[in-house]
N, C-alpha and C positions, 0 to 999 in steps of 0.2 A: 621288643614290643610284643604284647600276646594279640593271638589271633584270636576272632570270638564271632557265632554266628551269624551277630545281630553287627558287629560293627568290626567287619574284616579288614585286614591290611592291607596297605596299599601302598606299596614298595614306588617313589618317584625316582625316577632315573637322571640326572644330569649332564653328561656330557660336558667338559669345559677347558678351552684352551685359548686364551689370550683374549679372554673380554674385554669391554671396560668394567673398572669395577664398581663403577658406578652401575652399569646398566647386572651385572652378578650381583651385586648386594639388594637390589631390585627383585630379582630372581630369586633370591635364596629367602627372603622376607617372605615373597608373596606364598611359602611355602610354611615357613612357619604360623602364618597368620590362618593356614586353614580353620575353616569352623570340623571338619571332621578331626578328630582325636587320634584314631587309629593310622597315622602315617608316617611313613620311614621315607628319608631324602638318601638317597644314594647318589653321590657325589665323585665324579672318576676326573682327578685331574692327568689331562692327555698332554705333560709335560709342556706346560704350562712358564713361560719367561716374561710376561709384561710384568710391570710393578703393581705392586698391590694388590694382586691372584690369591699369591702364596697368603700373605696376611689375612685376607677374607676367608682363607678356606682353613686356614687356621684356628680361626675364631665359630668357624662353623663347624669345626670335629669338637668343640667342644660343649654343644647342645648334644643332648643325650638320642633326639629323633635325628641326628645326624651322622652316617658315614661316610666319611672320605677316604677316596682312594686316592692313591699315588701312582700313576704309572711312569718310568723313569724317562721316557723319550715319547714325542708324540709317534701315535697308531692312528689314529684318525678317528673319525668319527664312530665309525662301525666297531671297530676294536674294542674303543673307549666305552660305547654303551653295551658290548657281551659283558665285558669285566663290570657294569653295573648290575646286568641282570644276572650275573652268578653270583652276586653277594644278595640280590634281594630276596627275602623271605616272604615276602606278602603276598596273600591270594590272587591278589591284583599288581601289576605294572602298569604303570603311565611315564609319561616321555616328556620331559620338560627341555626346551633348548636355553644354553647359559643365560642370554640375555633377552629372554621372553618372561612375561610374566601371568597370574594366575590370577582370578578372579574370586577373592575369599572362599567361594561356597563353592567352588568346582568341584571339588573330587566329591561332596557332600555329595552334589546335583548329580554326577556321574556315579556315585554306589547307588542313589535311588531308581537309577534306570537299570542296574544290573540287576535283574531279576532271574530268577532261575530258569538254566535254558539260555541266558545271553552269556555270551563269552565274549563281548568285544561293543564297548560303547563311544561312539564318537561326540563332538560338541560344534558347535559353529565359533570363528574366534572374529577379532577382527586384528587390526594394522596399528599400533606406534610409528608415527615420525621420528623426524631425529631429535626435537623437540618434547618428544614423549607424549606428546596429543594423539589420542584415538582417532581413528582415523578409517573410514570404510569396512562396517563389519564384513563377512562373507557366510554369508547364510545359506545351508545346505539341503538337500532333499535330505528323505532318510534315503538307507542303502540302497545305492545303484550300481551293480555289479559290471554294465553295459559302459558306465561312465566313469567307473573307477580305471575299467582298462583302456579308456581314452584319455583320461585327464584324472591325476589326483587329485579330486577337491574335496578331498579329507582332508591331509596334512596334521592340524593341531587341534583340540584336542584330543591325544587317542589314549584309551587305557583297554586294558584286555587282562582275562587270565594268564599268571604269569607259569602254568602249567603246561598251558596249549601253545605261548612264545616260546618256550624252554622246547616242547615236542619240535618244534617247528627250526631247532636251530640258532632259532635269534635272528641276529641280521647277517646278514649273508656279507662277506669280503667280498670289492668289487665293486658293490653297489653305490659305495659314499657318494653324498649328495641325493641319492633315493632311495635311499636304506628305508626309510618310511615309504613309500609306493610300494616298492620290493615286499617288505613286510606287510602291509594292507592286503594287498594280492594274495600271498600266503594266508593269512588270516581270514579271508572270503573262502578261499576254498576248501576251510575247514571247521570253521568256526559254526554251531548250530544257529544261533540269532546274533545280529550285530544289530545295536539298537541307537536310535541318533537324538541327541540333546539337543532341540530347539532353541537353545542360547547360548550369547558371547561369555563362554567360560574363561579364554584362553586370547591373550593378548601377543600379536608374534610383532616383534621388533626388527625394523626395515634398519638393518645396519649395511654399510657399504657392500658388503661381500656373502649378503645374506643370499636367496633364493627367492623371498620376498619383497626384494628391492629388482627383480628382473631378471632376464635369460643372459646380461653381459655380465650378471654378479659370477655366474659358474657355470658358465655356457657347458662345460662335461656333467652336470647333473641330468641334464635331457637326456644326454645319450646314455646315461647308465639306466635312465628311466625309461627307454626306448627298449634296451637292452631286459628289462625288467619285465616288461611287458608282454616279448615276444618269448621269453620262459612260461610266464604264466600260461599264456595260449598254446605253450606245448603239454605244459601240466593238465593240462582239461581237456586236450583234444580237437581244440578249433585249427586248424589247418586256415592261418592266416599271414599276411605280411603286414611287418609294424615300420613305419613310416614316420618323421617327424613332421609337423606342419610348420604354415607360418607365425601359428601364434604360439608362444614357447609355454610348454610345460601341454602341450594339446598333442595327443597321437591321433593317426590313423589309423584306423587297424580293420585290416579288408580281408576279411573272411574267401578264403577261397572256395569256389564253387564245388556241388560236387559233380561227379561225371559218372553218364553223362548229363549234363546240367536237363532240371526237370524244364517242364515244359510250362510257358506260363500261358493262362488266357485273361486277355486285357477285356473287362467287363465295360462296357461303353453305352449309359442308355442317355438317348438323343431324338428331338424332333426334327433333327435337320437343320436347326436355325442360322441365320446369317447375324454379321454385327461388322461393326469397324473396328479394327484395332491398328494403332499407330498410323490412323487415314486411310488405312487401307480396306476393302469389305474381306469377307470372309466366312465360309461356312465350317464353324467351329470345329464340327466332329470330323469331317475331311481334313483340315490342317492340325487337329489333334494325331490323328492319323499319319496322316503325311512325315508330323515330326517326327516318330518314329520310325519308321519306314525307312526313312533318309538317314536320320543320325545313329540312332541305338545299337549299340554295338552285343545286344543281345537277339540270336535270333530266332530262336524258338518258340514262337509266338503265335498264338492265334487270336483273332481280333473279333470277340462277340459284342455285336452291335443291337441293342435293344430298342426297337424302332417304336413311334405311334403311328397310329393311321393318317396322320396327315404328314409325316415324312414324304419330302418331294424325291419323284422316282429318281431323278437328277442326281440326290444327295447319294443314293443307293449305286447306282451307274458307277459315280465316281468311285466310292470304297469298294467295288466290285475292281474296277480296274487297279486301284492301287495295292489290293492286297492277295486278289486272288481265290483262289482255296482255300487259304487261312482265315478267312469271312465268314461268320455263322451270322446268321439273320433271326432275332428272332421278335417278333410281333407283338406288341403288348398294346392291349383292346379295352375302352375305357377310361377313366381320370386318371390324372399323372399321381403314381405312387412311387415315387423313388424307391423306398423299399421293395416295394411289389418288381420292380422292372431289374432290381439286383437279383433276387431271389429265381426270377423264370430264365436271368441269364444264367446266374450257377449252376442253375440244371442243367441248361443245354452246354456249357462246358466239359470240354475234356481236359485241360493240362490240369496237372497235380496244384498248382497254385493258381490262383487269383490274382488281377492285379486291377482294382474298383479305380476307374478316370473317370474322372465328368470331360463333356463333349467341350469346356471350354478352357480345357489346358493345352497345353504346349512344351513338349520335352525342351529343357536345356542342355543337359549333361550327359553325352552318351553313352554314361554307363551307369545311368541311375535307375536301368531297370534290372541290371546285374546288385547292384550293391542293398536291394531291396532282396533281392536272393537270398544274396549273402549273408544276409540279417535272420530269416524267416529260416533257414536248414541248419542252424547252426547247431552246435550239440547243446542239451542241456546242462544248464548248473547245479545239478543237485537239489538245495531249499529254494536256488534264485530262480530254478523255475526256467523252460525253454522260453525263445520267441514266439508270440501269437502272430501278433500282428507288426510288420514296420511303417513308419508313415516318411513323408517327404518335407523339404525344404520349400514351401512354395512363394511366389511371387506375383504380384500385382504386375500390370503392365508396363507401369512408371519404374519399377524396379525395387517397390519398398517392398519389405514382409506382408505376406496376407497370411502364412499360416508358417509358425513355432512352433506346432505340438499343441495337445489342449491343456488346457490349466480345468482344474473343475474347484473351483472356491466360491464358495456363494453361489453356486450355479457353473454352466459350461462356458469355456471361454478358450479364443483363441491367443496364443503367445504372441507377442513380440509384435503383434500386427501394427504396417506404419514407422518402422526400422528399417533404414538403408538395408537392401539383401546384400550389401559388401562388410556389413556393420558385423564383427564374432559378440555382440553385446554389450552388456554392463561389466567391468571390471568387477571384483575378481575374475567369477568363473565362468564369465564370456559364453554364456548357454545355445548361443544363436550359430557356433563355431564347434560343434563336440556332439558327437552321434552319444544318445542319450535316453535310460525311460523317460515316459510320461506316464502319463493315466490314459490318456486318449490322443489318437490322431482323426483326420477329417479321413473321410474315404472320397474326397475327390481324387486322391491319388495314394494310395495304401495296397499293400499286399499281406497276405494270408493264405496259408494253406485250402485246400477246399475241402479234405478232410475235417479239418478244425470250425469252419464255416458252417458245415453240416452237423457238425457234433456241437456246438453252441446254439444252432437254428435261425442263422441267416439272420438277415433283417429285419428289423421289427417291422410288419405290417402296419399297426397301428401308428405308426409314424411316419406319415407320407412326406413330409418335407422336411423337417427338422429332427435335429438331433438321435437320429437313428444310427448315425457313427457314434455318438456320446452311446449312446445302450448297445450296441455292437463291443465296444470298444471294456464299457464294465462288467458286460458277459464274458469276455476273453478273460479279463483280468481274474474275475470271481471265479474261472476253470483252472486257475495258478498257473498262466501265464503272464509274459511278460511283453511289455510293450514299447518300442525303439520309435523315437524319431531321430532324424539324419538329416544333416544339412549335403552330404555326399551325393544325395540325390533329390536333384532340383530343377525343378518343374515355372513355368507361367502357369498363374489361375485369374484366368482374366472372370473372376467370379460376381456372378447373377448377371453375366449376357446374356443367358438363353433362358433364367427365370427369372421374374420378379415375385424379388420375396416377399414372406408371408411366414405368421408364427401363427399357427392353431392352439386354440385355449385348451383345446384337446391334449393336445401333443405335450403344451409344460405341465397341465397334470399330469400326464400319464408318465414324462420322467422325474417329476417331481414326488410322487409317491413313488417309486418304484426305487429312485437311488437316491433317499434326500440325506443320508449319510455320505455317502460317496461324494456329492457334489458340492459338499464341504470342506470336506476332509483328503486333500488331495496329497499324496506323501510325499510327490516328487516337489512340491511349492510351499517352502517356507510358510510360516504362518506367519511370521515380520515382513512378509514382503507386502509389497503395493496390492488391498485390495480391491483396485478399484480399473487399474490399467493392464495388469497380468507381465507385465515385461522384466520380472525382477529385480527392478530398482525398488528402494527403501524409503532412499533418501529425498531431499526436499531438493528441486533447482540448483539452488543455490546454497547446496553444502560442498566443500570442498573436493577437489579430483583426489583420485588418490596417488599421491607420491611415487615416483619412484617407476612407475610402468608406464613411465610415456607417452602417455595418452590422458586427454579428459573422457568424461562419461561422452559415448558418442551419439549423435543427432542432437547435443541437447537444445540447440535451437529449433530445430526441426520438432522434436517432441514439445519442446515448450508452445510452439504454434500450435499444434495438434490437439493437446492435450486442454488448450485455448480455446480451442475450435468447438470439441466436446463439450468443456461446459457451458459453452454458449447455448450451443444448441439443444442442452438437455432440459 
């Protein structure tokens, strides 16, 4: 085939040993049926014995867009796709697996995102049953570097420069079953732009012993992906330990601290207020206090407390007694400006980082004020850009979601809010379970450098009550940083006990001129997904679970009342 500027090659790789041939003839079709012209199918059979292989692949060496390979004993997966990509000739590679299929115009849809400058385009796919019915797309952010090394939820479709795979190796021995993680990693860490297809190009088929039919199809592709992981983060310089979790194909990966670990000051502005929680009374910013105090297994803290003037001396007494010298007081005189009372505390701090609590939270996890660390000193990525800001997992009293991270679509919005906090989300990529960007976090509980704090300019004054972490949080981003939420560190936010809220007509114009692109246009949230709940579901009710991973979509009683509730009430 000739290569040509306007309509390059595009070398597809197959991998194939012992499909059905039903589900390969499937496969090998959806490839010739491409609407692009310029594509060569590279074909490796990986010693290949069911009936009807040898036939199919037979009859497909004899299309002239087709090469097959012969390899005389199987090599495996990894093997089988080098010996592809050293016969391909095209500018581009892409990865088809035997018994998945392609969606007419894919590679079309994926050369028109390859623009100069990108070296590596991904797609969103979704699931075949065994039935062959579609079944739950997975719909992706664009590139998340922070999420790639916790969870692959890339997978299918990938094409890239077959110059920069070739620099790179290919796929590395070892890795079978995460050859593609292993490889995406590599390709992050070198590739200039990776750019992502907002649609179901790439159809992956749930066969028994697939990866997509669960963690008991090939419970060793974790660990190679475990293994995959904990290279990458030596390749870059993060000094971390990678960890499996409980939900399979989901890592840990915990940044080790550096030392000696900086110092943080937890920004705390509060009037002292009292309220009940779980029947009990309580003066919020004392027991905010107190939690950490007692549990946090970080201990270089100092605790700036940003009082008003009618703070009861009582409330003050108490946080004198609990924390000591570690105590900064500092007075703010006037109407309550949330912004205003962050900003006179970041002055009077001293640790190198910030750590913004509202007075009516509650530590849960005693190291969720290390693993906000962890997040915020980490080395940078090159184009991905360091941590600005990390935010937390937080929690209503009752135990559901009150804060996922922000969404900004149509406006600013909390995640997942109203989700079991035991719920890792919506099937596929379980977002509620996987330290990950966003666009924004709340600064009820967030950390940040106070370098970075100072050099973006604090909090927006003009926003005294709302959305001033939304404009904190797009000023970071606009400085080319990067922004984490984590469910690793999780908090109670027994939220608006100490105010009742209030949105100023002021305040949505003032962020509504100022970032009405941004609050659109959110990179980490699908444009197919829900916009109206933010929780990354698509689908309706009552569209099928998906196959195969053990689980229906979770709360959906619980959300169907909720979300009952909502339109009632609106």
């Amino acid at each position: 085939m000739k290569e040509s500027l306007i309509d390059p090659l595009v070398s597809v790789i197959t991998p194939v040993f012992n499909p059905d041939p039903a589900h390969l003839a499937a496969c090998l079709e959806s490839v010739e049926l491409q609407t692009a012209h310029n594509v060569e199918h590279i074909i490796v059979n990986d010693g290949s014995t069911r009936d009807g292989v040898a036939e199919l692949l037979r009859r497909a060496a004899d299309r002239s867009s087709n090469i097959v390979l012969h390899r005389p004993e199987q090599g495996g997966i990894v093997a089988a796709s080098n010996d592809g990509l050293a016969a391909a000739t095209g500018k581009f590679v892409a990865f088809l697996d035997h018994d998945d299929v392609l969606r007419s115009d894919a590679i079309a849809t994926m050369l028109a995102a390859a623009n100069d400058g990108v070296d590596v385009v991904y797609s969103d796919h979704d699931f075949l049953d065994a039935s062959g019915q579609h079944i739950g797309p997975c719909l992706k952010p664009q590139w998340s570097p922070e999420r790639l090394r916790n969870q692959n939820y890339i997978t299918h479709f990938v094409m890239a420069r077959r110059s920069l795979v070739v620099d790179l190796g290919g796929f590395r021995s070892g890795f079978d079953g995460a050859q593609d993680h292993d490889l995406m990693l590599r390709l992050g860490e070198t590739a200039r732009q990776i750019a992502h297809v907002p649609a179901v190009l790439y159809h992956w088929r749930q066969a028994p012993t697939s990866v997509a039919a669960g963690v008991d199809a090939k419970p060793w592709a974790f660990d190679a992906g475990q293994r995959a992981v904990a290279e990458h983060c030596e390749r870059i310089g993060l000094d971390a330990t990678v960890n499996t979790t409980e939900h399979e194909g989901i890592y840990r990966v915990q940044n080790t601290l550096p030392s000696p670990p900086p110092q943080v000051s937890v920004l705390i502005p509060t009037r002292g207020s009292a309220g009940h929680i779980w029947g009990i009374s309580r003066c919020f910013v004392v027991e905010a206090v107190r939690s950490i105090v007692e549990r946090s297994t970080y201990s270089d803290l100092e605790f700036v407390v940003i009082i008003d003037d009618d703070t009861p001396p009582a409330v003050i007494t108490t946080l004198q007694d609990l924390v000591g010298e570690r105590l900064v007081l500092v007075e703010h005189h006037g109407e309550f400006n949330f912004s205003t009372k962050m900003n006179e505390g970041a002055a009077a701090a001293s640790g190198d980082l910030l750590l913004f609590l509202n007075d009516d939270t509650e530590l849960i996890e005693p190291d969720s004020i290390q693993v906000l660390v962890g997040l915020v000193t980490g080395p940078s990525e090159g184009a991905s850009g360091p941590v600005g800001m990390a935010g937390s997992k937080l929690l209503f009293d009752d135990g559901t979601i009150q804060h996922g991270g922000h969404v900004y679509f149509h406006g600013p919005h909390h995640a997942s809010t109203g989700w079991s906090g035991a719920s890792p989300g919506p099937l596929p990529l379980r977002p509620l379970a996987v330290a990950r960007e966003c666009s924004g976090v709340t600064a009820a509980v967030a950390m940040m450098s106070a370098e970075l704090f100072n050099e973006v300019g604090g909090f927006p004054e003009e926003l005294p009550l709302n959305y001033n972490d939304v404009d904190l949080s797009l000023r970071i981003r606009a400085a080319g940083y990067r922004i984490i939420w984590t469910p690793h560190s999780l908090w109670y936010h027994f939220e608006s006990r100490t105010r009742i809220g209030k949105v100023l007509p002021r305040e949505t114009e003032y962020i509504e001129q100022r970032w009405a692109h941004e609050l659109r246009n959110d990179p980490y949230y699908n444009p197919r997904l829900s916009p109206l709940w933010f929780d990354w579901l698509e689908w309706p009710l009552d569209e099928p679970t998906f196959a195969g991973h053990g689980a229906t979509k979770p709360d959906t009683f619980a959300m169907a009342v909720r979300r009952s509730i909502k339109r009632n009430s609106s």
